[in-house]
C-alpha positions as CSV (number, residue, x, y, z in Angstrom):
1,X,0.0,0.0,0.0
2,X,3.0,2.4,1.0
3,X,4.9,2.0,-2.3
4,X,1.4,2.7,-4.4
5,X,1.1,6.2,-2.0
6,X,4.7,6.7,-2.6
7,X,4.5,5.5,-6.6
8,X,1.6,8.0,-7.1
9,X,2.8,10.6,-5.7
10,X,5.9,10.7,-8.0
11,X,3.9,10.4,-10.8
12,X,1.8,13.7,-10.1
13,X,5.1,15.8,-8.8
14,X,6.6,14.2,-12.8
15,X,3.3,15.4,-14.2
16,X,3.5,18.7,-12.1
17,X,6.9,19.7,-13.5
18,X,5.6,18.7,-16.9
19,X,3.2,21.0,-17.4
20,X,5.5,24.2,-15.5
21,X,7.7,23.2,-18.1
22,X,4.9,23.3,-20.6
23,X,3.9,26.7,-19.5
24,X,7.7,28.3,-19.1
25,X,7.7,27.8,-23.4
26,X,4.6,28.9,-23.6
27,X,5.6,32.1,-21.6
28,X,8.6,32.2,-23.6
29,X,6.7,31.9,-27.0
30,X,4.7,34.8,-25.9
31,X,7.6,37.2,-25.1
32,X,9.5,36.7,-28.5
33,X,6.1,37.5,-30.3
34,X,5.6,40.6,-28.5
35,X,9.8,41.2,-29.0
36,X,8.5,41.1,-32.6
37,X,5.5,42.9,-32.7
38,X,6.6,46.0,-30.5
39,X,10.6,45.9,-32.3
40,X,12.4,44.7,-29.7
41,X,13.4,41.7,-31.7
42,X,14.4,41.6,-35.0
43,X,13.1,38.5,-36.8
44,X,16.5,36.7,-36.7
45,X,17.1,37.3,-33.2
46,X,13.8,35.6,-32.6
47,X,14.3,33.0,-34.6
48,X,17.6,32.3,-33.2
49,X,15.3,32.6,-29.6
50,X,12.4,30.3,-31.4
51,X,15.8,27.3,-32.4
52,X,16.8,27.9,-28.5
53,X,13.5,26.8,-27.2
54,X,12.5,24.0,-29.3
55,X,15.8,22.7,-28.9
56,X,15.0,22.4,-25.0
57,X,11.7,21.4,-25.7
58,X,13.2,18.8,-27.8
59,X,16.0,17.5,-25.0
60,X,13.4,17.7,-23.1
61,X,11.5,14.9,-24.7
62,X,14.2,13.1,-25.1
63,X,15.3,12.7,-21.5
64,X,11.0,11.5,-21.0
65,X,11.6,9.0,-23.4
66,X,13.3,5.9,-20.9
67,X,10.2,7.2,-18.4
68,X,12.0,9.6,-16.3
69,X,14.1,12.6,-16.0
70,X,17.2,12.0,-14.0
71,X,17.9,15.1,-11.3
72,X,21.1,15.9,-13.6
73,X,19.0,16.4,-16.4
74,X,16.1,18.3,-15.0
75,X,19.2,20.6,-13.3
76,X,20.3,20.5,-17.0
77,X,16.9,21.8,-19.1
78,X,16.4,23.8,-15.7
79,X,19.8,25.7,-16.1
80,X,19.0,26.1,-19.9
81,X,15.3,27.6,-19.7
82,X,16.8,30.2,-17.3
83,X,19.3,31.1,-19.4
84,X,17.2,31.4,-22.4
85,X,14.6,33.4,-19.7
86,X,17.4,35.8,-19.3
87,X,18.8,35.9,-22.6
88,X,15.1,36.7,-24.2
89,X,15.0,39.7,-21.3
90,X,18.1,41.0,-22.5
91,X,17.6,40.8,-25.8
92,X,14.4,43.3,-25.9
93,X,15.8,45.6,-23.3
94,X,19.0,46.1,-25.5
95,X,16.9,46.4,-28.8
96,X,14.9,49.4,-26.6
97,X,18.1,50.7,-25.8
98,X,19.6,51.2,-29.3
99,X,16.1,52.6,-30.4
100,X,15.7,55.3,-28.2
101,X,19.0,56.8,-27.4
């Protein structure tokens, strides 16, 4: 009975992080379109943005694949959407800077 308590609740924290991941690209997919539409970003620099996140996505997926995501990879991804969090921040501040002098 313990290890089907202890199974299941594994399974919803795995389904929790899925879905903040889920969200964080979705979040990021919404602040490279507004980059865009307001000229913060330039179309390559989103797209370069766009390559970043699907490639995550994509690792991401991969890691699922044997039926869980070892603490060295979720570190990994983890380290990598921040980093792309920070990088898309940047990006559209800089772009306001070198518009409006």
């Amino acid at each position: 009975m313990m290890k089907k308590i202890i199974f299941s609740v594994a399974l919803a924290l795995i389904g929790f992080a899925s879905q903040a991941q889920e969200s964080k690209a979705a979040q990021q997919e919404k602040a490279i379109e507004e980059g865009v539409q307001n000229g913060q970003l330039n179309e390559k620099q989103a797209a370069k943005l766009e390559k970043r996140k699907d490639r995550i996505a994509k690792d991401e997926a991969k890691a699922k694949e044997n039926g869980k995501v070892t603490k060295v990879e979720a570190a990994e991804l983890n380290a990598r959407d921040k980093k792309l969090d920070k990088d898309i921040k940047r990006k559209k501040k800089n772009r306001v800077k070198e518009t409006n002098p």
